[in-house]
C-alpha positions in Angstrom: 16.3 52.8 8.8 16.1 49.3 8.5 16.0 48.3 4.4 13.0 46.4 3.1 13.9 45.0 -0.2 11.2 43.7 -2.7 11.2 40.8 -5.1 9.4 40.7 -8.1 7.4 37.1 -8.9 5.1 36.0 -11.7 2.2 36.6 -9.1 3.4 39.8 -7.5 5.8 41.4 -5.9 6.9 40.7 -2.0 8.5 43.5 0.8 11.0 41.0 3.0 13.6 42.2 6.1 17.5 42.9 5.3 19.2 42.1 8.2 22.9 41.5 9.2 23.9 40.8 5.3 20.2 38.6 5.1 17.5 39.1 3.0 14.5 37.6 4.5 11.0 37.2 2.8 8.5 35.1 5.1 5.0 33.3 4.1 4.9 34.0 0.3 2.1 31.7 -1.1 3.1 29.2 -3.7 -0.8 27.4 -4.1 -3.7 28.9 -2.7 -5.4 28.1 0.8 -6.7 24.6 0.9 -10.1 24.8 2.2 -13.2 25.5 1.2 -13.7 23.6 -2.6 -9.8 23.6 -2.6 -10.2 21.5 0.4 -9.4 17.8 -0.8 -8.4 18.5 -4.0 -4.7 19.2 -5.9 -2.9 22.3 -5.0 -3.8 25.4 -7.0 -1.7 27.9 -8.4 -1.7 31.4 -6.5 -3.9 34.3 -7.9 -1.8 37.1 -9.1 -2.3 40.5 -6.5 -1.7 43.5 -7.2 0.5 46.0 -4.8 3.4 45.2 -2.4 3.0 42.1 0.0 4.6 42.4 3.0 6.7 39.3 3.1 8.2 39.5 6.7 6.1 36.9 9.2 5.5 33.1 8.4 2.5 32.2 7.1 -0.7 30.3 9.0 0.4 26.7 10.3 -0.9 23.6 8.7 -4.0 22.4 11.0 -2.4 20.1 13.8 -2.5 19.6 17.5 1.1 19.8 19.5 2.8 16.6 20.6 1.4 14.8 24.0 3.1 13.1 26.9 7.1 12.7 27.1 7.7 14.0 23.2 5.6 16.9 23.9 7.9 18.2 26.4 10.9 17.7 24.1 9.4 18.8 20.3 7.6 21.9 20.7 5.2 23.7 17.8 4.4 26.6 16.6 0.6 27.5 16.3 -0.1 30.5 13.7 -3.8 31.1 12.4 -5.2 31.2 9.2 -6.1 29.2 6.0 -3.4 30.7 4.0 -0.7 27.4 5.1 0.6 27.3 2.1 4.0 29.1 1.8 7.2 29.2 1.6 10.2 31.3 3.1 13.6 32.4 2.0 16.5 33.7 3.2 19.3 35.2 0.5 22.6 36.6 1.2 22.4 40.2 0.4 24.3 40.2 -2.6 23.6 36.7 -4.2 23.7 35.7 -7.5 23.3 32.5 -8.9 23.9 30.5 -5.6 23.2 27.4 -4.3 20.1 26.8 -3.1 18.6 24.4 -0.4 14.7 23.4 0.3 14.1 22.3 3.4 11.3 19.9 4.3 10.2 20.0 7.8 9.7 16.2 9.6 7.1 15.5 11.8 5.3 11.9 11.0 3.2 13.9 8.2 1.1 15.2 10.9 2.7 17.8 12.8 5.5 20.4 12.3 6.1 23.7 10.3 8.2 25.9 9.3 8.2 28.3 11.5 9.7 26.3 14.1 12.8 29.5 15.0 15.5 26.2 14.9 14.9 26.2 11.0 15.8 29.9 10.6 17.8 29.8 7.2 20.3 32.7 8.4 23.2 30.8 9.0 22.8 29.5 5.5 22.4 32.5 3.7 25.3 33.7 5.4 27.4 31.0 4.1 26.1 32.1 0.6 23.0 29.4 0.3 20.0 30.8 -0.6 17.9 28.7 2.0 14.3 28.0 1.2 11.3 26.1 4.2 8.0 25.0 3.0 4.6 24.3 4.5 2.3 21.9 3.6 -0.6 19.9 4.5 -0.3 17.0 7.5 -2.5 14.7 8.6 -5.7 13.9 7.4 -5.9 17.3 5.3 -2.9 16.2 3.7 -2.7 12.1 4.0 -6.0 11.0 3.7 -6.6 8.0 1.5 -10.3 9.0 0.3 -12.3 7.0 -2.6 -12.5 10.1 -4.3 -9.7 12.5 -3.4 -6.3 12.5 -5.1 -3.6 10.9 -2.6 -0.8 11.9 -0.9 -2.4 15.7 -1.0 0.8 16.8 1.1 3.1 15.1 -1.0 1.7 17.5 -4.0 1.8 20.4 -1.9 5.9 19.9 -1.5 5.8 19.0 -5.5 4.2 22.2 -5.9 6.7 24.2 -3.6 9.7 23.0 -5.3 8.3 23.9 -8.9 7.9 27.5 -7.3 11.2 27.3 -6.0 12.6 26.4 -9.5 10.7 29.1 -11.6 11.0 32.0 -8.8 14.1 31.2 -7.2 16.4 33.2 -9.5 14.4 36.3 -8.2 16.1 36.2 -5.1 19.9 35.3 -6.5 19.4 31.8 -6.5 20.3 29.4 -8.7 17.5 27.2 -10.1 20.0 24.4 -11.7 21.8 24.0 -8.1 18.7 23.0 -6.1 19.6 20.2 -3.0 16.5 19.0 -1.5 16.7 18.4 2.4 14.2 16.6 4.4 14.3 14.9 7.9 11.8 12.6 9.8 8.7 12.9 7.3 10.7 15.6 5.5 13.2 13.2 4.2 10.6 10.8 3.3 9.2 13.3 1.1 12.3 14.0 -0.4 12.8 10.5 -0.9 9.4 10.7 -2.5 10.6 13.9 -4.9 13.6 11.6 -6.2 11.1 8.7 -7.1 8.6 10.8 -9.6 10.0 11.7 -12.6 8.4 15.2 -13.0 10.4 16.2 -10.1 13.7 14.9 -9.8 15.2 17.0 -12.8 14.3 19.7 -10.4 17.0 18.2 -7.6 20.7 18.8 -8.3 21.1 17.2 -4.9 19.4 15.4 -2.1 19.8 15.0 1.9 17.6 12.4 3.8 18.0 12.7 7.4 16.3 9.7 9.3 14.0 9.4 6.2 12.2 6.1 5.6 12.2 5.3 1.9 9.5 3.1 1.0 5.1 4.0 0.3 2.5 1.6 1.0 -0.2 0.5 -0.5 -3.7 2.6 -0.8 -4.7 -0.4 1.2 -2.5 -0.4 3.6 -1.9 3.9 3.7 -5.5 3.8 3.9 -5.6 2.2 7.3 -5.7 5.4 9.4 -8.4 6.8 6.9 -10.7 3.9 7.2 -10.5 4.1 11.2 -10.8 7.4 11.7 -13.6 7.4 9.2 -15.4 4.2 11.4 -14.4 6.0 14.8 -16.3 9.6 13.0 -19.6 7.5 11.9 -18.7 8.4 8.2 -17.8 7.0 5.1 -14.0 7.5 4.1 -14.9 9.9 1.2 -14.2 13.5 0.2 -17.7 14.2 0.8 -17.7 13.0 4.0 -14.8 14.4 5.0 -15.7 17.9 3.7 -18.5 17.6 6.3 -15.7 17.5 9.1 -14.3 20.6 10.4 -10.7 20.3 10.5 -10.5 20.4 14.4 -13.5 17.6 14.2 -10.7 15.0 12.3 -7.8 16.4 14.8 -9.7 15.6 17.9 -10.6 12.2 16.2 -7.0 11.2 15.5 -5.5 12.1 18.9 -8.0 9.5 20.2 -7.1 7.2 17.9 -3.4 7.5 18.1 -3.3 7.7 22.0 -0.9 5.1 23.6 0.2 3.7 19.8 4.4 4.1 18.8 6.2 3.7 15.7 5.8 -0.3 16.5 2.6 -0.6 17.3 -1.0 0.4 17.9 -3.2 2.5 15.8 -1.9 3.1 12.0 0.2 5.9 11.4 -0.1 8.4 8.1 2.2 7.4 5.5 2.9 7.7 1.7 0.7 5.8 -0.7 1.6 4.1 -4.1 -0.2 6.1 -6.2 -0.2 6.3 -10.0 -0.5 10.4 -10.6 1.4 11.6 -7.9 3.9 8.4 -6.8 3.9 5.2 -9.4 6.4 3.0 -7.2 7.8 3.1 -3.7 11.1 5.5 -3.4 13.1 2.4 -1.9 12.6 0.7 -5.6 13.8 3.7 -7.5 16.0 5.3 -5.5 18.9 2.7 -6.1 18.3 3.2 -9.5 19.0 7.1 -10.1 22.7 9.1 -10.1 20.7 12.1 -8.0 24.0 12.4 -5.4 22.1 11.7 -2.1 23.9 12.6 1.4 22.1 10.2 3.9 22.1 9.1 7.6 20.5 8.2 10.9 21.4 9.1 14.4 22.7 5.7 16.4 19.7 5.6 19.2 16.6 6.7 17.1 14.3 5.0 19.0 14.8 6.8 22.0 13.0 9.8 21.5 10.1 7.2 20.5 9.8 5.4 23.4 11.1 7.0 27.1 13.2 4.8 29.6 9.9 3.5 31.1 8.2 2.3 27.7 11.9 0.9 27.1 11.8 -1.1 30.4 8.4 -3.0 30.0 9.9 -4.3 26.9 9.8 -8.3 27.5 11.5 -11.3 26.5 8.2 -12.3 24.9 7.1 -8.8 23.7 11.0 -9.0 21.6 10.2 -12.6 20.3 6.7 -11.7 19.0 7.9 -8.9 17.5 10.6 -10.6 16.0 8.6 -13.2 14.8 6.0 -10.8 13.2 8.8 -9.2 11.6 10.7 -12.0 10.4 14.0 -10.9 12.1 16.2 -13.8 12.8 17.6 -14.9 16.1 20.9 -13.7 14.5 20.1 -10.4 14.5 18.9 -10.2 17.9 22.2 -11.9 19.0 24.2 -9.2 16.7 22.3 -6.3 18.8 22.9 -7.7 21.8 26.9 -8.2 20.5 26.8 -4.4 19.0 25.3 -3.1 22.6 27.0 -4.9 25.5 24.5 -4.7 28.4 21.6 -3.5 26.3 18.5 -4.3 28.2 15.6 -6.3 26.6 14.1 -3.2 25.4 16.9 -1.2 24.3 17.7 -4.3 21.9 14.2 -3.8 21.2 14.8 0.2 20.1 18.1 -0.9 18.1 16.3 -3.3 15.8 13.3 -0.8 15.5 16.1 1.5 14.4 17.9 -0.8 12.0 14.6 -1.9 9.9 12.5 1.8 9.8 15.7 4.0 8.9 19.3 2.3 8.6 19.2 -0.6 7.0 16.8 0.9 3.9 19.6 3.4 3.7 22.5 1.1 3.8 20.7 -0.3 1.2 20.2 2.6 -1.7 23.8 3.3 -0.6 24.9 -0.2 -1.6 23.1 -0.2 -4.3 24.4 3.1 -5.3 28.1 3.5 -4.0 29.5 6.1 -6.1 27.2 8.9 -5.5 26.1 8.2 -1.8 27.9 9.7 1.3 26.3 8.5 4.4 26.8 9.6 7.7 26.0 8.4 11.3 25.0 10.7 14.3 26.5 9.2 17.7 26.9 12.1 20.0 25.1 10.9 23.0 22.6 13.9 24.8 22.8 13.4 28.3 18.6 14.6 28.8 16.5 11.8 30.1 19.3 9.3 28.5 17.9 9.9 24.9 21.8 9.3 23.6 21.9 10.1 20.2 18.2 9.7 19.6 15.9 11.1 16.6 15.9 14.6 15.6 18.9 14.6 17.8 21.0 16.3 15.3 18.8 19.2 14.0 20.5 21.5 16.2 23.9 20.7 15.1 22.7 20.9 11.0 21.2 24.4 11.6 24.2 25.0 14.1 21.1 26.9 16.5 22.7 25.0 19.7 21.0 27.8 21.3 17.6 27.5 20.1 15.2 26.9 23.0 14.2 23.5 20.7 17.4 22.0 20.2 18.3 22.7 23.9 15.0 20.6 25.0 17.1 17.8 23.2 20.4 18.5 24.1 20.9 20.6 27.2 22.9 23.2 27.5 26.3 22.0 27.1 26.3 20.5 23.6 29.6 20.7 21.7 29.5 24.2 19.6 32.8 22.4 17.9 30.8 19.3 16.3 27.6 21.9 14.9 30.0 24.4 13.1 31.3 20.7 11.6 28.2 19.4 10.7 27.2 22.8 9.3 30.0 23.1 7.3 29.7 19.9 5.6 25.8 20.1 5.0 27.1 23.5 3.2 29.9 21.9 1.1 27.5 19.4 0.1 25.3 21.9 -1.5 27.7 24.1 -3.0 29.9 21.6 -4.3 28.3 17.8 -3.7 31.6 17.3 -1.1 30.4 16.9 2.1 34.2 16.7 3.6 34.4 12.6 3.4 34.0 9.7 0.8 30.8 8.0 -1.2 30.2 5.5 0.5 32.1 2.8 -1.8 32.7 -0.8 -1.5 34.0 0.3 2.0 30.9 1.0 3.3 32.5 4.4 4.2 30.5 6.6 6.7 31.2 9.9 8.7 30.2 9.3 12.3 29.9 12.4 14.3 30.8 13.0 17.5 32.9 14.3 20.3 35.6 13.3 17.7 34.7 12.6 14.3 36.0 10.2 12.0 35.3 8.7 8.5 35.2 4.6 8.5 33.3 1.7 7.3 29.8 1.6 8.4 29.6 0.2 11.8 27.3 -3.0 12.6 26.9 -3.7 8.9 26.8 -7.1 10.0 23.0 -6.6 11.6 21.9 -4.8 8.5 22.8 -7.7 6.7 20.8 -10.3 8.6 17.5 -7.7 8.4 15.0 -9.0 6.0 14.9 -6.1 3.0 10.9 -4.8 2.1 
C-alpha cells in the first residue's frame, strides 16, 4: 500500500503521496479564498480545520482565460475549479532534514499561469535533496488592479503571503527555513525581483533566481492604465465597488477584448507592478543593485520570438523600427550594433533583439554591474528548431525542471532537445541553492556569463556593447 504521510501545521494537519523517495503534499491553503468580502482586499490568514486534509491534488486555478492565436498553441494551461486558488505545493525528499529549499513563482504576464502546470512538478528537485515549494496567486484584474480604493499589487501580496508560510511551516516538511532561494520566471521573476525590493521580505530570501524577469514597477498612474480602460470599456468606475459588481468571467471577457492584437511593444496596456507605499515603496531596479541577496540571473538570446511569430516579425518596417526607436530613445548606434551582433537579421528581427535588450537584458546587465560580486548571470542560446522560435522566451523551462519530456516543454522544443544540456542546467540551478555555486563565476569586472548550449561555456557577456548604448529607466 502506497504510504500517505501527514504534516502537522499551525492550521491543521495535511495527508500528501510518498512516492519513488518523494513526499508530495498538493493545494494546502496558505490565505483564504479571495472572493466574496475577501475579494479586493489583502490576503487573509487560513482558518484553522480540524481533521486530516487530504493534500494530494492542486488546488482551484487563479481565474484566467488560456492563451489565443500562435502562443496558445505553444503555452498551454491548466483550468481547475474553485475559489480556494490560494495554495501552495511541496515536494520533500523522503527523509529530509533541514534542506534547502526553493519557491517557485510561476510567469505568465501576471495574468495567466499556475502551478499546476505538470512541467513544474518539483520531483526532480526533491530528489536531489531540495525541498521544492509552487505557489498560486491572483493574475489579472483580481490580482493587478489599480482601484481608488483597493490595496495594489493584490497578487504581489498573495506571493508575500506564500513565502511567509513557507518560512514559518517549511521546517514541517524537512526544510530549512534559513536556506530559502526564491525562483521566478516571466512575471514570476518579476515578482521575485519585487520580494528582494521590500524589506519585510527579503530577510526571508537566502537566495534569488530571475529568469527573463523585468525589474522595474510603474507608477499607479501608469500601472493603472489597463484598470482605467477596462473600467471605461465595462461602463464603470475603476473602484472596488464597481468592480465587486463584476463577475470574474465579466472582467476576463473584457480584457481579452481589450488586449486582442496588442504585444509586449505595443497596443493595449499590459498588467504590471505598481509603486506602491505598503506593499512596494520603490521600483526593484533601484534597490536591487543596492542589496548583497546573491541573485543568479539571465535571459534566453531570442526572447522576442515567442512574442511575435515569423509573420508579425516580417511586417516589421523600416519606418515601424525608426518610430520605435525614436519613441524609445534608442540611438542609431544601437540599431547598427544589432544589426553587427545579427548578420542578416531582417528589419524585424533587429526589431525583436532590441525589444529583448531593453525589457530583460540590459536591466539585468545592469544590477549585475552594479553588483559584481554576488551576481552569476547566464545566457540561454540553444536554438529550438519549432516554427524558428531559436532560443526564444520560456525556452529554457524545460531544461531548468529537466521535464524534456513534458508535453509543454516539447510544444517549445520538439522532440529532440539535448537531454545533456537539461541534466546541466539542472544541476547548476541545484548547486545554486544548496550552496550559492551555480558551477561558474559572479559576474565580475569580466562581465562573466554561462551561455548554454549545444556546448557550454563561461565568458564575458556577449554584445555588452549594445547594452551599453540602451538608454537605462
Amino acid at each position: 500500500m502506497t504510504p500517505r504521510p501527514t504534516v502537522a501545521l499551525a492550521a491543521g494537519t495535511v495527508r500528501g503521496v510518498q512516492d519513488d523517495g518523494v513526499r508530495r503534499f498538493l493545494g494546502i491553503p496558505y490565505a483564504v479564498p479571495p472572493f466574496g468580502r475577501n475579494r479586493f482586499s489583502a490576503p487573509q490568514p487560513v482558518a484553522p480545520w480540524q481533521g486530516v486534509r487530504d493534500a494530494d491534488a492542486f488546488g482551484p486555478t487563479a481565474p484566467q482565460r488560456p492563451y489565443g492565436g500562435a502562443i496558445g498553441e505553444l503555452l498551454g494551461s491548466v483550468r481547475i475549479p474553485g475559489d480556494d486558488i490560494l495554495t501552495a505545493n511541496v515536494w520533500a525528499p523522503v527523509d529530509a532534514s533541514g534542506a534547502p529549499v526553493m519557491l517557485w513563482v510561476h510567469g505568465g504576464a501576471l495574468e495567466r499561469g499556475t502551478a499546476a502546470l505538470p512541467l513544474y512538478d518539483g520531483a526532480a528537485f526533491a530528489r536531489a535533496g531540495v525541498v521544492f515549494v509552487s505557489v498560486n496567486y491572483r493574475l489579472g484584474s483580481e490580482g493587478f488592479s489599480v482601484l481608488d480604493d483597493a490595496p495594489c499589487n493584490l497578487g504581489l501580496r498573495d506571493v508575500a503571503a506564500a513565502l511567509e508560510w513557507v518560512h514559518r511551516e517549511i521546517s514541517a516538511f524537512g526544510g530549512d527555513p534559513s536556506a530559502i532561494t526564491a525562483m521566478g520566471e516571466s512575471a514570476g521573476g518579476a515578482l521575485v525581483a519585487a520580494l528582494l525590493a521590500r524589506d519585510d521580505t527579503r530577510p526571508m530570501i537566502a537566495r534569488a533566481i530571475i529568469e527573463s524577469g523585468p525589474l522595474d514597477a510603474q507608477s499607479p498612474e501608469k500601472a493603472g492604465r489597463v484598470t482605467q480602460q477596462l473600467a471605461k470599456r465595462l461602463g464603470v468606475s475603476a473602484d472596488r465597488g464597481s468592480f465587486l459588481g463584476m463577475p470574474p468571467d465579466a472582467l476576463l471577457d473584457a480584457r481579452r477584448d481589450q488586449a486582442a492584437g496588442s504585444s509586449p511593444l505595443g497596443g493595449a496596456p499590459g498588467f504590471q507592478l505598481a509603486i506602491d507605499q505598503d506593499s512596494l515603496p520603490q521600483s526593484p531596479h533601484k534597490v536591487l543593485g543596492s542589496i548583497d541577496t546573491p541573485v543568479l540571473i539571465g535571459s534566453n538570446t531570442d526572447e522576442y520570438r515567442l512574442w511575435f511569430p515569423p509573420e508579425s516579425l516580417a511586417g516589421i518596417s523600416r519606418l515601424k523600427l525608426l518610430l520605435a526607436r525614436l519613441a524609445l530613445r534608442i540611438p542609431g548606434r544601437a540599431v547598427t550594433a544589432v544589426r553587427s551582433a545579427f548578420p542578416g537579421a531582417t528589419t524585424g528581427e533587429v526589431f525583436g533583439q532590441l525589444a529583448t535588450d531593453i525589457l530583460l537584458r540590459a536591466p539585468l546587465s545592469r544590477l549585475a554591474a552594479a553588483r559584481p560580486t554576488s551576481t552569476h548571470v547566464y545566457e540561454f542560446a540553444w536554438p529550438s528548431p519549432v516554427r524558428d522560435l531559436r532560443a526564444a522566451h520560456a525556452l529554457e523551462l524545460g531544461f531548468v525542471f529537466d521535464r524534456l519530456d513534458d508535453d509543454e516543454a516539447r510544444r517549445l522544443t520538439g522532440p529532440d532537445a539535448p537531454t545533456r544540456l537539461a541534466a546541466e542546467m539542472h544541476a547548476s540551478w541545484i548547486a545554486y541553492v544548496k550552496t550559492g555555486d551555480p558551477g561558474w563565476p559572479v559576474f565580475g569586472t569580466e562581465g562573466m556569463t554561462r551561455v548554454f548550449d549545444i556546448e557550454s561555456a563561461t565568458m564575458p557577456q556577449r554584445r555588452s556593447e549594445i547594452v551599453d548604448l540602451l538608454p537605462s529607466r
